[in-house]
C-alpha positions in Angstrom: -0.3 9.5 -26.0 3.0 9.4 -25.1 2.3 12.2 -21.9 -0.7 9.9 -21.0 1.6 7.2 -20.4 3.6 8.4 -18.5 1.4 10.2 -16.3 0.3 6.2 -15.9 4.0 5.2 -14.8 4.1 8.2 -12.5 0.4 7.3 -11.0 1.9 3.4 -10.5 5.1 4.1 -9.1 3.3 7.0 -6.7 1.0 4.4 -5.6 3.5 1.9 -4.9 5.7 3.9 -2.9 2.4 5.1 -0.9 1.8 1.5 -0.7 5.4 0.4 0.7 5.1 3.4 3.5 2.0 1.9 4.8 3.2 -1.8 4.6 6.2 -0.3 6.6 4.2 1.6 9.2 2.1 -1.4 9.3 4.8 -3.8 10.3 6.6 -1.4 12.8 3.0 -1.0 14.6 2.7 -4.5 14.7 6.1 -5.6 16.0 5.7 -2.9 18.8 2.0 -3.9 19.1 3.4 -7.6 20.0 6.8 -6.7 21.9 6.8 -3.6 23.6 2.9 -2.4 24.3 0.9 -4.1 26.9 -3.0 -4.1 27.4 -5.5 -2.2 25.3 -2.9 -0.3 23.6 -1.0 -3.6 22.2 -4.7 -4.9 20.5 -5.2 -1.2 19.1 -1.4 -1.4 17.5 -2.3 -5.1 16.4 -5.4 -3.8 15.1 -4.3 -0.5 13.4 -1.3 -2.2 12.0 -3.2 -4.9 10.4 -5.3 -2.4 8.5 -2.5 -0.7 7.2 -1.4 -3.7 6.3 -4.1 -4.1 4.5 -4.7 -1.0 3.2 -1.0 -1.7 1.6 -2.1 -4.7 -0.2 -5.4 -3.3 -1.7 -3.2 -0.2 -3.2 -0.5 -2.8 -4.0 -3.1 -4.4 -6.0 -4.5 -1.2 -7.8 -1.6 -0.5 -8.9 -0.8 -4.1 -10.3 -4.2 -4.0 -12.0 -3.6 -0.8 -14.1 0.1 -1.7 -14.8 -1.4 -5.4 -16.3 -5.1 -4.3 -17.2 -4.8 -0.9 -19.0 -6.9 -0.3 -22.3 -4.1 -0.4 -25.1 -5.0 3.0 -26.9 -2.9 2.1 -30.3 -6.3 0.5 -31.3 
């Protein structure tokens, strides 16, 4: 019980680092997306970025949800 657990808490804090990489690549595409890059390749940074972005949240989220929502196994 006790390895299963912390394989959890490994799984969760893997997923949230994954999750703050992309949220970073995500925000560095978008501020050179709106600053730097002109044309096409400024909407395909906006656009890319934005989907990492999002991409961030939804593993954000997964990770949350089996932090808050896990199956208590004392029972």
């Amino acid at each position: 019980m006790a390895a299963n657990g912390a394989d959890r808490a490994a799984t969760r804090r893997r997923r949230q680092l994954w999750a703050g990489v992309l949220a970073l690549a995500g925000l560095v595409l978008l501020i050179i997306g709106l600053t730097v890059a002109d044309g096409v390749a400024a909407w395909v940074e906006v656009l890319v970025a934005i989907l990492l972005l999002l991409t961030s949240y939804v593993v954000q989220y997964l990770a949350r949800r089996e932090a808050v929502y896990r199956r208590d196994e004392r029972r």
